[in-house]
C-alpha positions in Angstrom: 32.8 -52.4 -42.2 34.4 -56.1 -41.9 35.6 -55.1 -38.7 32.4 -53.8 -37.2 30.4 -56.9 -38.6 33.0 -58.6 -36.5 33.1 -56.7 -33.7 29.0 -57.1 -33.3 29.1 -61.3 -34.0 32.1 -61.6 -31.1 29.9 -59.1 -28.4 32.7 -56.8 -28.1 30.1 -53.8 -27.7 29.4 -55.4 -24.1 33.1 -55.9 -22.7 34.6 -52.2 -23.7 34.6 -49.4 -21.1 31.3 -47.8 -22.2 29.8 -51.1 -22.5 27.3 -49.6 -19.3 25.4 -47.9 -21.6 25.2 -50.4 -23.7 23.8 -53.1 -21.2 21.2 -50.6 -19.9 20.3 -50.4 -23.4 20.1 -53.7 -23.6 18.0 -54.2 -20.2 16.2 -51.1 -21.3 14.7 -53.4 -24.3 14.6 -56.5 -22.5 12.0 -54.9 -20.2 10.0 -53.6 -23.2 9.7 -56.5 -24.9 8.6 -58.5 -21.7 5.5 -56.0 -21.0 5.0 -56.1 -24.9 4.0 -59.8 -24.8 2.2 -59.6 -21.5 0.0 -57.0 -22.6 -0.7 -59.2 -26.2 -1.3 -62.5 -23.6 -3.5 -60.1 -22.0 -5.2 -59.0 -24.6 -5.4 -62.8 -26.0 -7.5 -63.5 -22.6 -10.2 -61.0 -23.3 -10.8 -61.8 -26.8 -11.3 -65.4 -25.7 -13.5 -64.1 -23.0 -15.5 -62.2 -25.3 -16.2 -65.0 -27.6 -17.2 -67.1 -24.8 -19.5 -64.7 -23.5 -21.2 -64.0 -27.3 -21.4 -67.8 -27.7 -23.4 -68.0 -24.1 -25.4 -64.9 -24.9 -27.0 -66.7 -28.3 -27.6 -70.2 -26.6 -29.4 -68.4 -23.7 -31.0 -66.1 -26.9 -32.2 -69.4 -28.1 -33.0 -70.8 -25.0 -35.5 -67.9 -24.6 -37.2 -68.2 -27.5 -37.9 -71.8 -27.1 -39.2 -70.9 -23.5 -41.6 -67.8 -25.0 -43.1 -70.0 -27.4 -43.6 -73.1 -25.4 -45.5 -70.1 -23.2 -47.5 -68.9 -26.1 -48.4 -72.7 -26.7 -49.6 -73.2 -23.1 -51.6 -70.0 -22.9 -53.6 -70.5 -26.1 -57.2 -70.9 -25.0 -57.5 -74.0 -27.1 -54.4 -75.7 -24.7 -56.3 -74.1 -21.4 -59.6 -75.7 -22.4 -58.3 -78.6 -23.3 -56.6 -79.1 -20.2 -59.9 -78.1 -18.3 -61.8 -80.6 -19.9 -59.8 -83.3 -18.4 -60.1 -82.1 -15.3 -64.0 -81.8 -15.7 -64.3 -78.0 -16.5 -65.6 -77.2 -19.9 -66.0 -74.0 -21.3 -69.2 -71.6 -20.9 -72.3 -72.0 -23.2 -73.5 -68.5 -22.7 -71.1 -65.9 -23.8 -70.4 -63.4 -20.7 -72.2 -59.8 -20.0 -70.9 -56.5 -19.2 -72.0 -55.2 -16.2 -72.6 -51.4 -16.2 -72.5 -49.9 -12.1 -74.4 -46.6 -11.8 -73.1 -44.2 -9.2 -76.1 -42.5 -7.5 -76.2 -38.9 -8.1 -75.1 -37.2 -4.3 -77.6 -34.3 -4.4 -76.2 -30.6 -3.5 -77.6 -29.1 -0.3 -79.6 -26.7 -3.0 -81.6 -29.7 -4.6 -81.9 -31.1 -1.3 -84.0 -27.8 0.0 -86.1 -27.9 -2.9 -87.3 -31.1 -2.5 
């Protein structure tokens, strides 16, 4: 066991004759644990993106409803009239009327001969 424990802390395992195998092994992991901590960067990138894009999706949220009830604000018929009335237009006296259209009856070519 002393000897092994050795053997491993003076890298003997690379300079024997099957050390091949060993150094593919060795590349073999290399390689895995580069694409391991691309992918996590990766992955890093999107969850940054995604809390910039939440963040940008509630100001705008906010933004909205401060725009919709500005709206509201401007189209209340107190803010219209008032605006009017500085501009000389004031608001009708006589309240407004429906106006009922009749359609005139087209007679059949029966009623027509009677007549």
């Amino acid at each position: 066991m002393k000897g092994g424990v050795y053997n491993i802390l003076k890298a003997r395992f690379l300079v024997n004759e099957d050390a091949t195998k060993n150094w593919r092994f060795i590349l073999f992991i290399v390689v895995l644990a580069i694409i391991m901590i691309a992918n996590s960067h990766r992955f890093d990138e999107k969850i940054y993106k995604i809390a910039d894009l939440t963040n940008e999706v509630k100001e705008l949220r906010s933004e909205f409803v401060d725009r919709r009830s500005e709206l509201m604000k401007l189209r209340m018929e107190s803010t219209v009239s008032e605006k009017m009335e500085q501009r000389g237009i004031f608001p009708s006296q006589v309240p407004p009327q429906k106006i009922k259209v009749k359609k005139a009856e087209e007679k059949s070519f029966f009623k027509k001969l009677w007549h």
